[in-house]
N, C-alpha and C positions, 0 to 999 in steps of 0.2 A: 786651193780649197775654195768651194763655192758655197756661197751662205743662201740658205735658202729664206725665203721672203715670208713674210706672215700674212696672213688674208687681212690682216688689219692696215699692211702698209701697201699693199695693192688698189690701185683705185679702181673705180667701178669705170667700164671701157663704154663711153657713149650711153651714158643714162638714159633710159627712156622710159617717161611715165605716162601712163596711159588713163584711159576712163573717158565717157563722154564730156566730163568740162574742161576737159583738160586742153589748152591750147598754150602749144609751145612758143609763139611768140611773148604771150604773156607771164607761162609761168614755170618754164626750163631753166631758168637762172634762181631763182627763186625757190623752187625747190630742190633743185642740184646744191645749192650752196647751205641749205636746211638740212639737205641730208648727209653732206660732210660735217657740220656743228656735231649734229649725232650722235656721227660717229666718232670723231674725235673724244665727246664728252663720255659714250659709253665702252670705247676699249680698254678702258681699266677695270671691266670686270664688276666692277661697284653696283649693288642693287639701287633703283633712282625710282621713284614715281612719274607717273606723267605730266603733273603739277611742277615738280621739280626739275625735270630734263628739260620742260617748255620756261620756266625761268630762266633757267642758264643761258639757253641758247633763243631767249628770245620768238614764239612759238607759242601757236596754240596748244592744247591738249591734244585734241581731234587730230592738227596737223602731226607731232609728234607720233602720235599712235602711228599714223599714214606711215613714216619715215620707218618706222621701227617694224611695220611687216615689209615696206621696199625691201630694207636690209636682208631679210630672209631671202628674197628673190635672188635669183642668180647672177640676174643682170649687174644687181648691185654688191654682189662680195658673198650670199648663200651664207651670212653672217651667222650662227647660233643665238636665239635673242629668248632667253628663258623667260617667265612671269610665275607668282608665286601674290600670295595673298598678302597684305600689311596689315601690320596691325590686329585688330578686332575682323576675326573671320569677317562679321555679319555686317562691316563698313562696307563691305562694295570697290572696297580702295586695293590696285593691283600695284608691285616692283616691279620692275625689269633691269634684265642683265643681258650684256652681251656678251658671249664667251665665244672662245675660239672653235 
């Protein structure tokens, strides 16, 4: 019998993040290892603020955000990462969830 894997336990094959500041001597471990925290913190499904996800793991907001559209990408897992309003509509304040 073969057990098939979850995209949650498959790791992302040769991360590579891009943009013009981006230089990978500097900052491929650093954000390779921000966007494993992530993910480990959001595969339980749990709706999390950006405030909140950047506490746990240590993390800007901005950076977070960054990390949580990587996931989307392919490169990185094509992760499912929903957003939904908190709170008071008219806060401005967004959740996020990772689902399968």
């Amino acid at each position: 019998m073969t057990v098939q894997q979850s995209l949650f336990d498959i790791p992302p094959k040769e991360p590579s993040f891009g943009g013009r500041t981006f230089e990978p001597k500097l900052d491929e471990k650093r954000l390779t290892g921000q966007l494993g925290a992530v993910r480990d913190l959001m595969k339980d499904g749990r709706w999390r603020t950006l405030r909140t996800i950047a506490v746990s793991v240590r993390g800007s907001e901005a950076g977070i955000s960054a990390r949580l559209r990587d996931l989307r990408k392919a490169q990185f897992g094509a992760c499912k990462v929903e957003r939904r309003r908190a709170g008071d509509p008219r806060s401005g304040i967004w959740e996020y969830r990772m689902t399968k």
